[in-house]
N, C-alpha and C positions, 0 to 999 in steps of 0.2 A: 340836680333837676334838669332835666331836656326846656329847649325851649319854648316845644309845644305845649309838656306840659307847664308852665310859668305862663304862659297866654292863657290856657284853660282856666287856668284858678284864676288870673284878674277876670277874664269870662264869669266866673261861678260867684265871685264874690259879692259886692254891695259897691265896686268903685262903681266911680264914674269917668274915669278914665276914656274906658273903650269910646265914649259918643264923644271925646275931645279930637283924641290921639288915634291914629290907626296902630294896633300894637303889632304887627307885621314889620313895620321900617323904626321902631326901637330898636336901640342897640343895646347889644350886651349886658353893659354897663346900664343904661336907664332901665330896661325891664329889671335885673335885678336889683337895683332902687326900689322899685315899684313892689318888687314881692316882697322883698325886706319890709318896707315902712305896710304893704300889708299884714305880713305876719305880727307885725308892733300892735298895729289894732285890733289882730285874734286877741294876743295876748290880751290886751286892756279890758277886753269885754269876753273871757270865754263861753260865759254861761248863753249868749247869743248864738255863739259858732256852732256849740253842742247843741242847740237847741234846733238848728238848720242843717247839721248833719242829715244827711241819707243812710236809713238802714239798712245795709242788702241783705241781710236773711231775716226771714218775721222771729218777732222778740214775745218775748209777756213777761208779764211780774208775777208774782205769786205771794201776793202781799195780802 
């Protein structure tokens, strides 16, 4: 992952990081911390993450 995108997704997520920390002058090393222990709490709750996903093409069900 670029570093941009690793900004973007703590951007997108539910931290609260961004209003502590400027994540610009993170290094290497703590931003991927920071995605890592993100990614641990997709995993713990995914039904959350799937449920805050963006659709990009329109969906239906046919149920």
């Amino acid at each position: 992952m670029s570093r941009s995108y690793k900004i973007a997704l703590i951007l997108k997520s539910r931290s609260s990081l961004p209003v502590y920390r400027d994540l610009a002058k993170l290094s290497d090393r703590e931003l991927d911390e920071q995605v890592m222990a993100l990614i641990r709490r997709m995993r713990t709750n995914e039904s959350a993450t799937i449920a805050r996903m963006v659709q990009r093409t329109p969906t239906f069900s046919l149920n």
